[in-house]
N, C-alpha and C positions, 0 to 999 in steps of 0.2 A: 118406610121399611116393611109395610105387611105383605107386599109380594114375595117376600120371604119368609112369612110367620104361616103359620098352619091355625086351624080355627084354635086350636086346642092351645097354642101357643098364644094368639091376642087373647084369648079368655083369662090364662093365666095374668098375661101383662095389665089388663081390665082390673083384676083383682088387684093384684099386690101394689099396683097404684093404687086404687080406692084405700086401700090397707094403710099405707103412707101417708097419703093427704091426710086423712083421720086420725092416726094413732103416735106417726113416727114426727112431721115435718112440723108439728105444733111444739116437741120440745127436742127439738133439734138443737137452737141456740143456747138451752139450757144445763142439758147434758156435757153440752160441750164446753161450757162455759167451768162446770163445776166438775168434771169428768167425772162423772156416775153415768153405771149402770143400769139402764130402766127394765128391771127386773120383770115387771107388771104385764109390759109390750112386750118383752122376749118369751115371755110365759105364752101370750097371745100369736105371739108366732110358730110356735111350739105348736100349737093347735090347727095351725093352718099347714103345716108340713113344709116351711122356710127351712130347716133343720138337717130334715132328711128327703129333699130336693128327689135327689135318683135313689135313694136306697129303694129296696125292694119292698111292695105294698106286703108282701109276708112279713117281713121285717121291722114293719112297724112307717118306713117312708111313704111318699110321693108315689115314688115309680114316674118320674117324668125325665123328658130327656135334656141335652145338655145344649141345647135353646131355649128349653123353660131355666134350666139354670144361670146362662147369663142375664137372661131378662127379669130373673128376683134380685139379682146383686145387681143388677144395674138399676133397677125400681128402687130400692131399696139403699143405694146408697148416694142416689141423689138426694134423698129425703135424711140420712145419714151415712155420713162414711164410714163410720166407728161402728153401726149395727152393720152396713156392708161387709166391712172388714172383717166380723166377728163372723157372720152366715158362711160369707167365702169360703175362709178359712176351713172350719168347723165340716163344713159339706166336703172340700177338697180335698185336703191334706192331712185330716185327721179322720174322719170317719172313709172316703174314699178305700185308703189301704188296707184295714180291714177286712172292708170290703172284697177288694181285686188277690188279697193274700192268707187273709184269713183262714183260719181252717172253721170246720161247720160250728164248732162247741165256742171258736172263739167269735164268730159272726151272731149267732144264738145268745152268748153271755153280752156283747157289748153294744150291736148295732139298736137295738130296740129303742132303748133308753137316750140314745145319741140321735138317733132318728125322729123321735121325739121331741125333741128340745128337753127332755126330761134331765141330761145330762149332759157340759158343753164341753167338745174337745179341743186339743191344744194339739200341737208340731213343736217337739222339741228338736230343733237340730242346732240355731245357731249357739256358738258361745265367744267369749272373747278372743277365743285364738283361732276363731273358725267360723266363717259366713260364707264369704263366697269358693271359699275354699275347704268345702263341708269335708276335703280327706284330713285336715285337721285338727279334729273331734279328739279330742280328751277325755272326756266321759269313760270311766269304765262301766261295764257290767260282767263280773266273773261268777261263776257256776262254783255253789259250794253247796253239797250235800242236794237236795231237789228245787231249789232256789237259787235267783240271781242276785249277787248284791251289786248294787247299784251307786256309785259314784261320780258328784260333778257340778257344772255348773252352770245351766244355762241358761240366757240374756233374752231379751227381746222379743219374749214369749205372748204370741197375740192370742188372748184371751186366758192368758196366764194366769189371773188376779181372780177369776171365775171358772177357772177347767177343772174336771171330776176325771177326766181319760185321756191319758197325756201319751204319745209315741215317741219315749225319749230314743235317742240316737246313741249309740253308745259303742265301746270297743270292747268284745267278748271275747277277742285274741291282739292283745297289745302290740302282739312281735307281727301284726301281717298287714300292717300298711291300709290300703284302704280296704284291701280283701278280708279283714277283721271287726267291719264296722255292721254291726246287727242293731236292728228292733225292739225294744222290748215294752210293752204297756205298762205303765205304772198311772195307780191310781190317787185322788188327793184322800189323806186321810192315814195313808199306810205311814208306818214311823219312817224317820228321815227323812219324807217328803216335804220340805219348806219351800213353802210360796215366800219367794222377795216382797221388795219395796215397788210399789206401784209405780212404774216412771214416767216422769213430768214430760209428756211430750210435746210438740208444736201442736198437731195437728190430731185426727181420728181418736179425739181426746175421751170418748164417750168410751172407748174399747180397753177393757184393763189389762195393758201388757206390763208383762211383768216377768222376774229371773225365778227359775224354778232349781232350789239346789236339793241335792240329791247326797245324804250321808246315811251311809252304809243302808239303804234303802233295799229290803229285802221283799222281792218279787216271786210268784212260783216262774218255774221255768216254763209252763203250758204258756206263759205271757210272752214271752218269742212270738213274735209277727213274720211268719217269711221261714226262714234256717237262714241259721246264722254266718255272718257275711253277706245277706243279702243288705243289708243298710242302703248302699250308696242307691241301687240299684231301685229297692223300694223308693227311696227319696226323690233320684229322678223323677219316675213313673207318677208321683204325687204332684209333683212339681210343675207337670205339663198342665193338669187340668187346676192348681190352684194359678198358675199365672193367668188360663181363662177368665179364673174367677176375678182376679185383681185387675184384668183387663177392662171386667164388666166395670167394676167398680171404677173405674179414671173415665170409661164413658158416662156411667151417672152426673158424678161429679161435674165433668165440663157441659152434660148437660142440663143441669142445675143453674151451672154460670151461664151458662148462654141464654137462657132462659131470661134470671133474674135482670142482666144485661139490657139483654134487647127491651124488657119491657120500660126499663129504666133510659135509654135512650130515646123512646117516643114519650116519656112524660117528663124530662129536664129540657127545659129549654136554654139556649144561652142565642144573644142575637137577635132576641127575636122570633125564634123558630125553633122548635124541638132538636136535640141534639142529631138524632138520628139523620136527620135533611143533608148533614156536617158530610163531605164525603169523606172526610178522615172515618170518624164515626163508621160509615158504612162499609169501609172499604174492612174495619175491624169484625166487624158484624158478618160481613161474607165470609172471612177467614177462618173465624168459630166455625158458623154453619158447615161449613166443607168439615173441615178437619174432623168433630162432631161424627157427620155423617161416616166419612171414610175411618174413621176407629169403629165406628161401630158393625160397620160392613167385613171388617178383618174379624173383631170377634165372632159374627154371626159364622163367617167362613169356618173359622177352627173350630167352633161347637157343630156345624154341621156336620165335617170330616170327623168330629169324633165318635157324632149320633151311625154314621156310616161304616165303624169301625176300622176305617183308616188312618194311615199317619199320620199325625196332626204336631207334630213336635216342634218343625219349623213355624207353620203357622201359628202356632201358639206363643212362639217367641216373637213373632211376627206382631203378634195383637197386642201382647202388653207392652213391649217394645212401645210401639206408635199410641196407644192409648194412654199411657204414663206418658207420654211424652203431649200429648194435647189434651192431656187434661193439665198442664201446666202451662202450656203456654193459651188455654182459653181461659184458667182462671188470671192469668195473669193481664189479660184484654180484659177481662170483665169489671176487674178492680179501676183499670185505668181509663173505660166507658165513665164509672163512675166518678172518677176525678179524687177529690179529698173522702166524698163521702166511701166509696171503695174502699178506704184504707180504715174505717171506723166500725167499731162492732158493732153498732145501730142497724148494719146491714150487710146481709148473708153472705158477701162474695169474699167477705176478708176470711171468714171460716174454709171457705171454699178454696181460693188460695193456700191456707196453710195444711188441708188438707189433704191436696193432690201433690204436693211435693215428694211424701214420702212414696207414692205407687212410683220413683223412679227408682227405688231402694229396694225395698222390700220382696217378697219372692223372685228372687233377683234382678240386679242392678241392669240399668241400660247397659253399661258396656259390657255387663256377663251375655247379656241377649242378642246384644251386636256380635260377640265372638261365635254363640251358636249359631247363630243364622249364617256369618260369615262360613263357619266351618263347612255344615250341611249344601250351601251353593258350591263350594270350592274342593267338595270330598267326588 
């Protein structure tokens, strides 16, 4: 793939591998194992500008563009998925809008410290009566005297358990449908703001999601992100470049598995000869490598179009689409390369597996991304 990287781009990738192999992949199985967060290494990330990827180097980020950005979440969440998950996120969907809607006092008070890793953000939108159908949203936020009070309840919150600047989604005009759903930033620590129960998940068990309820939670009004009503609209526009991100991330993953895999087919033997000789074996092994390669070719595409400031909407649906979609079906080869031992926590693919299931959930569902993609060919 370096015909398509730029120097500045394999230096990056140079690194934040080096970064992983050292700091991340040694307690990967243990993290995950006991789902904590390893504060120590995220701190250390913090330091190397994992955090604030593209913020602006005034701001406190990177300043790099959005090739360097899939190639940190995809470094990084081969080594884990659950610190993949949380960077994604964090860079995308929460610090992003800010960013692109922000006004100056609100980019100046918030991006610094989130740019930093000094501070990790969340994406409040889903809640139980509302995921893929974000006009949904319950949530209120109503204007009384120079403050929003804020009410609600919301699930599924990636990096919930650890967020300090949260973009909850909210309805700031009840009666207007989804033209009533606004922005607004609230922070951990402000009364009312209650962090949930930590939820038990299958997989990305390193990453603390969690439900964030919101009672009479009073905000100033300067914490409007956008004008109000623009909710749905911000949420899109966030939406394009976190499903990049969680695109990176299902290529990690599968190539993680592909990796662990193939090496574990040339050192098991059965018959007499290494598995790999097996043409079952390799006919499994080719199929990774392709798939592997061609998700990563899609995500390289829609970060490139986006570095271009072109439309990258479809292509984005495009990439996690098919990246969620073979990073489940390579971990799912890689378990079955490995036979019994595949299915045993002794060895990395069974993590790996449980894993990549959810990138077909999460920032939305395959068939939300089949519908866009369908729509944008057929409009």
């Amino acid at each position: 793939m370096d015909i398509f990287l730029s120097e500045k781009n394999r230096v990056v990738r140079q690194s934040v591998r080096r970064f992983c192999e050292k700091e991340i992949k040694p307690i990967a199985a243990e993290i995950d194992r006991e789902c904590s967060f390893p504060w120590e290494v995220v701190e250390k990330m913090g330091r190397l500008g994992y955090f604030g990827i593209q913020a602006p180097r005034e701001l406190g980020g990177a300043g790099l563009d959005s090739v360097s950005y899939v190639i940190v979440i995809e470094e990084i969440s081969k080594g884990c998925a659950g610190l993949g998950l949380c960077v994604s996120v964090h860079n995308s969907v929460a610090l992003y809008p800010i960013l692109a809607f922000g006004t100056r006092e609100q980019k100046q008070k918030w991006v610094p410290p989130l740019a930093r890793g000094q501070k990790i953000g969340a994406f409040c939108l889903t809640e139980p009566n509302a995921g893929s159908d974000a006009s949904g949203i319950e949530a209120t936020a109503i204007r009384k005297g120079d403050h929003y009070v804020l009410n609600g309840n919301k699930v599924f919150v990636t990096n919930g358990g650890v967020a300090d600047t949260c973009l909850i989604f909210a309805r700031t005009d009840p009666g207007a449908g989804s033209k009533g759903i606004s922005v607004v930033i609230a922070e951990r620590g402000t009364p009312g703001f209650v962090v949930g129960d930590l939820e038990d998940l299958c997989g990305v068990r390193a990453n603390p999601v969690s439900s964030i309820r919101l009672y009479d939670c009073r905000v100033p009004l300067e914490n409007l992100l956008g004008k109000e009503g623009m909710g749905l609209r911000i949420g899109l526009t966030a939406l394009d470049t976190g499903r990049l991100g969680i695109a990176a991330q299902g290529v990690g993953i599968a190539q993680a598995a592909f990796e662990e895999a193939t090496k574990y087919a040339k050192q098991r033997k059965q018959f007499g000869v290494p598995i790999s000789r097996h043409q079952a074996m390799g006919m499994m092994i080719a199929d990774m490598a392709t798939q592997v390669d061609a998700a990563r070719l899609l995500v390289l595409r829609a970060a490139v179009l986006r570095d271009q400031g072109k439309p990258f909407s479809r292509q984005s649906a495009m990439a996690k689409l098919y990246a969620s979609e073979t990073s489940t079906s390579v971990t799912d080869m890689a378990v079955q390369i490995h036979g019994g031992y595949g299915y045993s926590k002794a060895y990395p693919v069974e993590r790996y597996y449980r894993d990549a299931r959810v990138t077909r959930i999460y920032e939305g569902t395959s068939e939300i991304h089949r519908m866009v993609i369908a729509r944008s060919v057929l409009e």
